[in-house]
N, C-alpha and C positions, 0 to 999 in steps of 0.2 A: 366176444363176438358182438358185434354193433347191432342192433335192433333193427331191422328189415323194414317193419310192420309202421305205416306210416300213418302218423296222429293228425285229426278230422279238428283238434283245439287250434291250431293258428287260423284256420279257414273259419271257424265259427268266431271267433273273436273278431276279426275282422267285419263278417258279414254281419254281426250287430252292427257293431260301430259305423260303419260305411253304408248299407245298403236296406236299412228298415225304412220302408214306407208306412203312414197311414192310412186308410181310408175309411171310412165311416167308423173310425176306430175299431177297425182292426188292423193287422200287420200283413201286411203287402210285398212280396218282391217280385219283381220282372224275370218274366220267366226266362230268358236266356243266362237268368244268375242262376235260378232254380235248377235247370237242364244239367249247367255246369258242377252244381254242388248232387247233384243226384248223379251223373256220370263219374264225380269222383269218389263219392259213398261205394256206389256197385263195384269199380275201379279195386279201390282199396280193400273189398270187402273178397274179389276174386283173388288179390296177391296175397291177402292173407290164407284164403284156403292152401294154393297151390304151396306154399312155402311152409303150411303147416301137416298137412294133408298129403295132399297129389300127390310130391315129391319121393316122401315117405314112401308111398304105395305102391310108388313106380322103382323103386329100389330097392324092396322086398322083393319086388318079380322079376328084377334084374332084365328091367325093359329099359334097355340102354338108345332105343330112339324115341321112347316116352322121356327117358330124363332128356336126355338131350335138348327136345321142345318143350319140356316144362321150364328147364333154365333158360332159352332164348325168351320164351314168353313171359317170364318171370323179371327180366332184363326189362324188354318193354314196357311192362305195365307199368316198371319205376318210373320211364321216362315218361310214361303219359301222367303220371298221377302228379311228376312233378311240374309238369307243363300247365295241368289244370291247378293245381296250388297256385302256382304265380298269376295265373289269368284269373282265379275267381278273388284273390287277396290284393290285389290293386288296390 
């Protein structure tokens, strides 16, 4: 079974290399990279719950319109998390 659960190391690799500012010696980023790496932390950190969790809980109680929108939402979240991967790793 292929790993779901998607890894935060090519977005941090990147964002050294690419996007550290200084300023009075300390490290700086612009906050619309910030927004983006924080919306895909929460992002990733909600597909992990529902895929480890929710899903689970929803199919011990054989609540077939809870799985149903946990898998559609589940679906989503990949695509959003993989939309924010490519826009924060430019």
């Amino acid at each position: 079974m292929k790993k779901t659960v998607l890894s935060m190391n090519m977005v941090t690799q990147k964002f050294i290399r690419n996007t550290i500012k200084y300023k009075k010696g300390k490290l700086m980023i612009n906050n619309c990279l910030y927004n983006k790496i924080k919306l895909l932390h929460d992002l990733c950190s909600t597909h992990w719950f529902i895929h480890q969790h929710a899903k689970c809980d929803a199919q011990d109680m054989k609540d077939t319109e809870c799985i149903a929108y946990l898998e559609e939402l589940e679906q989503d979240l990949k695509k959003h998390i993989e939309k924010l991967k490519n826009m924060t790793c430019k």
